[in-house]
VOGU-3710 file (C-alpha; in Angstrom, 3 decimals, decimal comma):
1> xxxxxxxxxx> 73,465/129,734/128,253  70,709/127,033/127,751  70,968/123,512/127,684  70,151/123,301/124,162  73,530/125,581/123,423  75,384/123,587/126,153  74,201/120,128/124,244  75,062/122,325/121,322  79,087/123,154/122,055  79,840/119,980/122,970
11> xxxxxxxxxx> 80,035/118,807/119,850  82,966/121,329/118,810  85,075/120,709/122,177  84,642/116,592/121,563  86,377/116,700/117,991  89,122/118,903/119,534  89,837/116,519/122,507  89,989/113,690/119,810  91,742/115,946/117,659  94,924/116,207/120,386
21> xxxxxxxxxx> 94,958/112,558/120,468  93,012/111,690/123,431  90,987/108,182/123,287  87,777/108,790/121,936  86,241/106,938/125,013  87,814/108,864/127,322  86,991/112,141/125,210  83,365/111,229/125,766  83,397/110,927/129,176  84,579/113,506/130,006
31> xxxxxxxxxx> 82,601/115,783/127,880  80,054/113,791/128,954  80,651/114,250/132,859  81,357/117,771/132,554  78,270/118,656/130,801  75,970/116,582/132,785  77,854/118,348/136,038  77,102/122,173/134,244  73,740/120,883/133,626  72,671/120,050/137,150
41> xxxxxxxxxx> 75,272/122,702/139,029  75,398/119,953/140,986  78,544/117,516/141,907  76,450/114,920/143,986  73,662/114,977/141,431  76,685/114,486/138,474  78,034/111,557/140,465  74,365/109,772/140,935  73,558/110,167/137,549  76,800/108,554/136,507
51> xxxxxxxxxx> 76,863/106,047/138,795  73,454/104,621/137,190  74,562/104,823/134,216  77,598/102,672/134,496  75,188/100,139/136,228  72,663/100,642/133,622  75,031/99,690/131,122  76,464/97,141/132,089  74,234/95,132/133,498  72,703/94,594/129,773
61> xxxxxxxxxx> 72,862/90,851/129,008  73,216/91,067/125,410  76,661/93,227/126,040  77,786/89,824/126,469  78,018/88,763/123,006  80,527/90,898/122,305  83,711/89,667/124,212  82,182/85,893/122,850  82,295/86,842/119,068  85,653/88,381/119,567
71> xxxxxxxxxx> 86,888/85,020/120,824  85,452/83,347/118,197  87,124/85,614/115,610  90,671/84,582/117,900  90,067/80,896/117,683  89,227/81,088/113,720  92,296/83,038/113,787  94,402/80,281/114,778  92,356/77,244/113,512  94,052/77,881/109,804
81> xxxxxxxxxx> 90,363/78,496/108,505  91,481/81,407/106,581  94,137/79,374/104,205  91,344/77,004/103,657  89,049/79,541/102,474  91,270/81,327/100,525  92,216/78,195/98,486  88,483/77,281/98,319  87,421/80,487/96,433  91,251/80,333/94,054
91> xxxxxxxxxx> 90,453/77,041/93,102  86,943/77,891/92,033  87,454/81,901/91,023  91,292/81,788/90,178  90,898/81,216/86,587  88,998/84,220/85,696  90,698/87,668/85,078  91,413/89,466/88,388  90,319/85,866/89,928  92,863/85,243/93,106
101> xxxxxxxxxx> 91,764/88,767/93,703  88,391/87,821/93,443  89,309/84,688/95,706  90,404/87,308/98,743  86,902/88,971/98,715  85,249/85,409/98,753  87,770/84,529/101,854  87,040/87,720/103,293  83,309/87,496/103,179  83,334/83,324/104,298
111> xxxxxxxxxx> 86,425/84,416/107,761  83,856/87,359/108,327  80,854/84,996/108,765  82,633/83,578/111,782  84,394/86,507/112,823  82,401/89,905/113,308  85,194/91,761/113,305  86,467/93,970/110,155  90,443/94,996/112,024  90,710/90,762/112,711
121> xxxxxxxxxx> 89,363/89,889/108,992  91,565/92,473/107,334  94,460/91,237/109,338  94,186/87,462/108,776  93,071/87,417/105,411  96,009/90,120/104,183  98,297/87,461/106,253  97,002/84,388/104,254  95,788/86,353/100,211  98,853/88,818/100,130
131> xxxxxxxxxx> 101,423/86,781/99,424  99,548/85,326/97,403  98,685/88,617/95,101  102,634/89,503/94,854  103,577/86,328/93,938  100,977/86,118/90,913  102,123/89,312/90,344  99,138/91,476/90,923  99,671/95,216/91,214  100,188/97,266/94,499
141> xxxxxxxxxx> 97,361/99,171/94,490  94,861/95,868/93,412  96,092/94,040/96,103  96,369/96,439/99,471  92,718/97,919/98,100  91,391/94,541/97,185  92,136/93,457/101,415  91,311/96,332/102,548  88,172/96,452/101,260  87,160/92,370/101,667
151> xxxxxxxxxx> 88,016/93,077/105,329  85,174/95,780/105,504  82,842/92,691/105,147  83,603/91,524/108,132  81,090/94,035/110,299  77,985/93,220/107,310  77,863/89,884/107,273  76,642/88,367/110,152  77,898/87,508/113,211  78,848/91,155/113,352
161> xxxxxxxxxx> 79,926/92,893/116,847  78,759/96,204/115,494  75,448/95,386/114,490  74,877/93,952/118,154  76,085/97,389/119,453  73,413/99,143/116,632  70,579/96,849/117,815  71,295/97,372/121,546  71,323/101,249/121,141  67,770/101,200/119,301
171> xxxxxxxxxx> 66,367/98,372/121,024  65,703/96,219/118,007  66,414/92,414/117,870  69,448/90,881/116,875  68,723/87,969/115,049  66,314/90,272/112,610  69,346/92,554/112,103  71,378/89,630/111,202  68,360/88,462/108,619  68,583/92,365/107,309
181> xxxxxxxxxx> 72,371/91,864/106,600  72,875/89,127/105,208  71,964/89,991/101,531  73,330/93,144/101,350  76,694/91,395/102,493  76,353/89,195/99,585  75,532/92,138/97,584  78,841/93,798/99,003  80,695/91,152/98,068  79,578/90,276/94,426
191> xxxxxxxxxx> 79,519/94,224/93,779  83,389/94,246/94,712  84,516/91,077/92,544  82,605/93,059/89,622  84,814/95,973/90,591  87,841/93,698/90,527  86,509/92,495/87,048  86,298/95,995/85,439  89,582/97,112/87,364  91,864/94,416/85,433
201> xxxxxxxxxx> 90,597/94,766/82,170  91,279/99,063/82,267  94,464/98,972/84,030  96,326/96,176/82,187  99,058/94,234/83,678  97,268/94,612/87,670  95,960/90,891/87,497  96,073/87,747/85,442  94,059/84,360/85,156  95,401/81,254/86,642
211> xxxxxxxxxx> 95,443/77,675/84,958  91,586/76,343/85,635  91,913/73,696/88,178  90,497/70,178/87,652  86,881/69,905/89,405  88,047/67,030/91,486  90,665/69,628/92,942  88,167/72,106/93,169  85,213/69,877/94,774  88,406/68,799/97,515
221> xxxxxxxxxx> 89,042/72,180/97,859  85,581/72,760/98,985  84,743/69,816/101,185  88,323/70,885/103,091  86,049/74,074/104,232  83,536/71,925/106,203  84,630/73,624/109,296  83,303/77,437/108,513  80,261/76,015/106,920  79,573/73,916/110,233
231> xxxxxxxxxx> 79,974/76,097/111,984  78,417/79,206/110,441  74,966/76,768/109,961  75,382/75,734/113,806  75,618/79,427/114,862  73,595/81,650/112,318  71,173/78,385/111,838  70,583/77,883/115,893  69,504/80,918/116,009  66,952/80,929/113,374
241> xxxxxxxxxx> 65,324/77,456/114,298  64,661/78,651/117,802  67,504/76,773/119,572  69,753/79,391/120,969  69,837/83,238/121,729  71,904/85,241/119,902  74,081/85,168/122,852  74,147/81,838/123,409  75,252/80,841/119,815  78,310/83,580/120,102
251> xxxxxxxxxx> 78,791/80,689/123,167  78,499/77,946/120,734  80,231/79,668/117,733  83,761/80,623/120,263  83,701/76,978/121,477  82,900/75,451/118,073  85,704/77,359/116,456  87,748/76,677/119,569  87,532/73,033/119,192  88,344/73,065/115,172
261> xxxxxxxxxx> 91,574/75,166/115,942  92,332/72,499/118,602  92,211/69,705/115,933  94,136/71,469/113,634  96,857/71,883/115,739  96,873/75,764/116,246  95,671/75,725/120,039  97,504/75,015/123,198  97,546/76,345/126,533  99,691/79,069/125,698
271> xxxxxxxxxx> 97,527/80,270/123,046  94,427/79,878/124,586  95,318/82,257/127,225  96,616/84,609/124,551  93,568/84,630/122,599  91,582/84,825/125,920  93,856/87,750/126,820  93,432/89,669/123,946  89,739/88,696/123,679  89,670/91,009/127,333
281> xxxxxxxxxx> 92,190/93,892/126,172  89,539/94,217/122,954  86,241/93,996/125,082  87,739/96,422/127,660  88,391/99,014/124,905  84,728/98,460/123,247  83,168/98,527/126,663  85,105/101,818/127,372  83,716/103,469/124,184  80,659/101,825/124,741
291> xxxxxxxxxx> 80,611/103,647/128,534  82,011/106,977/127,289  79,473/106,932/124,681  77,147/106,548/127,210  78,175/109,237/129,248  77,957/111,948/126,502  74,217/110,771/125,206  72,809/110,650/128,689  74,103/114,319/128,752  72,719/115,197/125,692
301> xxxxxxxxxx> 69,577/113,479/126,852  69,880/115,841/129,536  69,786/119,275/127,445  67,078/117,736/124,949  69,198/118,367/121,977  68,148/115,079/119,793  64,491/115,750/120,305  64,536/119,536/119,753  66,484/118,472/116,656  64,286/116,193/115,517
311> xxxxxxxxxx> 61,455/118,453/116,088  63,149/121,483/114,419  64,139/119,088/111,583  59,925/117,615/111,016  58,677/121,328/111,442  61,031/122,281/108,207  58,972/119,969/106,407  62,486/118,688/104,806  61,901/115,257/102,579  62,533/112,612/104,190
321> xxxxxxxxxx> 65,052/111,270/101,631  66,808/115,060/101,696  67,241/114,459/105,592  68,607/111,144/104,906  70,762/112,048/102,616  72,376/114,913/104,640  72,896/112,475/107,326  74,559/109,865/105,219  77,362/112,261/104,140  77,860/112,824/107,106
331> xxxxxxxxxx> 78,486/109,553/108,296  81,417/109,544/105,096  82,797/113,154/106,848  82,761/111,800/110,178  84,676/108,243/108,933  87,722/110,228/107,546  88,419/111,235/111,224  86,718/108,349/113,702  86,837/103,989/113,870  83,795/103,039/112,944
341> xxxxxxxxxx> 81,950/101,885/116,635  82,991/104,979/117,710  80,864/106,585/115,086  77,773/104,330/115,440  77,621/105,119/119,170  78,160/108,780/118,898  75,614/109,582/116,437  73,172/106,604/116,275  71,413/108,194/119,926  71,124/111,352/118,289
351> xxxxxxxxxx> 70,510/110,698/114,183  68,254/107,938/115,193  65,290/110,119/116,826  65,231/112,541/113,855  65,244/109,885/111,490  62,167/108,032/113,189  60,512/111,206/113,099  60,304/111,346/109,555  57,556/109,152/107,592  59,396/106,509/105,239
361> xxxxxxxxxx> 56,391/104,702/104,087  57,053/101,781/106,488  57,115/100,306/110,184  58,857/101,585/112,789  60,900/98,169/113,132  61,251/97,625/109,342  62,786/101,340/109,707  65,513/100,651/112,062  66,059/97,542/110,391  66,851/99,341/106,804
371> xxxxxxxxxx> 68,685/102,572/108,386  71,200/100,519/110,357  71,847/98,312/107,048  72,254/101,844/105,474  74,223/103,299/108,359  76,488/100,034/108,546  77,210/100,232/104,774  78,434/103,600/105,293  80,637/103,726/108,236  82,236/100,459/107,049
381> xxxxxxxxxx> 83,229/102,971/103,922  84,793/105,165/106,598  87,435/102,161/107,045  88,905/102,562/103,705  88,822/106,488/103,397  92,028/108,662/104,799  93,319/109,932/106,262  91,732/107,631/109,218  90,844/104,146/107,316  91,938/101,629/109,721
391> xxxxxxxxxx> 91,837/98,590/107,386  94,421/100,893/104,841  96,689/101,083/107,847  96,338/97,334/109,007  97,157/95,830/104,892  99,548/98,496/104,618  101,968/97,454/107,865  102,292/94,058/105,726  103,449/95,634/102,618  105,311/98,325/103,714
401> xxxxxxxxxx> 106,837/98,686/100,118  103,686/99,803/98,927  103,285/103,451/99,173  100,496/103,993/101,116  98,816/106,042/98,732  98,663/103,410/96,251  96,720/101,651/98,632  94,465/104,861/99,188  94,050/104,680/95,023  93,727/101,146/95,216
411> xxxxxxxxxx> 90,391/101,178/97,594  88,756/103,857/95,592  86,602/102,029/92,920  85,618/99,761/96,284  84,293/102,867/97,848  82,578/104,172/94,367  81,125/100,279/94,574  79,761/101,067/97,998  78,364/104,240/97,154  75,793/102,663/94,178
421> xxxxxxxxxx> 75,326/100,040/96,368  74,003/102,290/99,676  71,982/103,856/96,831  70,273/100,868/95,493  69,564/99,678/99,005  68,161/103,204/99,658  65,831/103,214/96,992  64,750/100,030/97,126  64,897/98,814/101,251  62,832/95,445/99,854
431> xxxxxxxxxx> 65,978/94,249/99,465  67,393/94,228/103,181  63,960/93,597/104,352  62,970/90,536/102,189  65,012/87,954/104,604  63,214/89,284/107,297  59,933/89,029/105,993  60,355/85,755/104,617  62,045/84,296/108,424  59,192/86,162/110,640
//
């Protein structure tokens, strides 16, 4: 058997160890190790390669940013940052049709700007909006699909742990990915309060309009937000202006936010070393991913399956939009049965050659800009598709009178939304890249 057919059936025996429930990270190690050991014939050889490669990975400095976002997302957590921002965006949005449901996407996309995380945004925000929903009697389905799919903006819009993970696989700077995302995470969320719009007025009865509020309410409401705007400015801002790394404003970010949930009463000792605890149990299950991810692309790097592919792929003479377009569904297959970091570091080593191979009309940065906008978009779809959406799951625990499948019917016009939207940015990729060109 070659390599190329070795590289080639590990694909098939991967999906069945996930498949019988074993951790994904784990899965890909040991594919990963037991390919790279029937590669060489070789158990000393196996162990040296792998023994690199652990090094090799984690001796990457900008790793680091992850375990510091997370804490960040802990401390805004506790700092009561999401009630403010939730009241913020009703006091200003609640009067329209559909408008505290319009409110939870605004919350959702302001908590995700100083979170990164799309589990932690789901989580808090369905905490602090869905009581909120049932009580102003918005449907079932509206409300569970509404959270579960304002929580998806919490990987887009920047800080976002997953786009660090995207720009360390393909080498490509942070702070430009963060410029690339920030408009299509506006986009995401405008195109989802439109959905919310439509989505009242052809299923009556699912949402009604609140009294306006008086503008000296809503003005209060606003200046009681200071906090995530601070911060966010201090962070995102830093960065831009030259005064910290990307790394070292995920630093200033956790002990920003830190400080505000001290003032506001939701820190102590206790809680710190909760939040610091859980900050570790999360990083040690990204990092094991990360590592078993790792494992299993070093071995295919070994058998020279992502180059032959992306030779055999540029010698078809495919289009270039075709190619994409294949690899995109994909990415919507592969979300109804994986998280979505799991997905970007399984297939970003190995989509990410053939995709560079093919001639887009721009730069090879510009490229990997636009594709991991595109490829973000798409997995964070995967988090609100069954049977393996993790957001569905997380809103769905807090109203566990709402049949879960009302909450699968609920996120679908969010995932239609996503869908034109991927398209729009795929047709046009001035969009993502006009932040960038206008910063560098």
């Amino acid at each position: 058997m070659s390599n190329i057919e070795i590289g080639a059936w590990s694909f098939p025996i991967l999906l069945l160890l996930i498949f019988i429930r074993i951790p994904i990270g784990l899965a890909m190690m040991v594919v990963g190790a037991g390919g790279t050991y029937v590669v060489f014939g070789s158990t000393m050889m196996t162990m040296g390669q792998l023994k690199h490669l652990v090094y090799g990975t984690f001796s990457n400095y900008s790793l680091t940013i992850v375990p510091l976002f997370l804490l960040m997302g802990q401390f805004a957590t506790l700092s009561g940052m999401s009630k403010g921002l939730f009241k913020a965006a009703e006091s200003w949005l609640g009067h329209l049709k559909g408008g505290v449901a319009m409110s939870a996407i605004g919350a959702c996309a302001g908590f995700g700007a100083i979170c990164g995380s799309s589990l932690a945004t789901a989580a808090t925000m369905g905490q602090t909006a869905l009581p909120e929903l049932r009580r102003y009697g918005y449907s079932g389905p509206l409300a569970t699909g509404t959270l579960a799919a304002g929580g998806t903006l919490g990987i887009l819009i920047p800080p976002s742990v997953i786009l660090v993970i995207y720009a360390i696989l393909t080498e490509q700077n942070i702070a430009k990915l963060f410029a690339a995302a920030f408009i299509p995470g506006i986009l995401a969320a405008i195109g989802y309060m439109l959905v919310i719009a439509i989505y009242v007025r052809v299923v009556p009865g699912s949402g009604d309009a609140l009294e306006p509020r008086p503008y000296v309410e809503r003005f209060k409401a606003l200046i009681a937000v200071w906090p995530v705007i601070l911060i966010f400015l201090v962070v995102v801002g830093g960065i831009y202006a030259g005064i910290f790394t990307p790394t070292e404003a995920a630093a200033v970010g956790a002990a920003g936010t830190g400080l505000v949930a001290l003032l506001a009463g939701g820190l102590n000792l206790k809680k710190v070393a909760d939040s610091i605890l859980t900050t570790a149990n999360s990083t040690a299950m990204i990092f094991t991913i990360v590592l078993g991810a790792g494992m299993f692309n070093s071995f295919l790097a070994l058998t020279q399956l992502p180059q032959t592919s992306a030779q055999w792929v540029t010698e078809q003479g495919f289009s270039p939009w075709f190619v994409l377009f294949c690899v995109l569904v994909l990415y919507l297959v592969f979300g109804c049965v994986m998280d979505s970091l799991s997905m970007v570091l399984l297939t970003v080593p190995i989509f990410f050659p053939i995709m560079t191979a093919l001639d887009f009309g721009m730069g090879a940065e510009e490229f990997a800009l636009w594709f991991g906008i595109i490829v973000l978009i798409v997995v964070e779809v995967g988090l609100i598709t069954p049977p393996v959406g993790m957001n569905l799951f997380v809103i769905n625990t807090m109203a566990p009178d709402i049949p879960i499948s009302q909450t699968f019917r609920g996120t679908a016009p969010f995932v239609m939304a996503d869908i034109v939207r991927v398209a729009i940015l795929a047709m046009f990729p001035s969009i993502t890249l006009a932040l960038v060109w206008l910063i560098y």
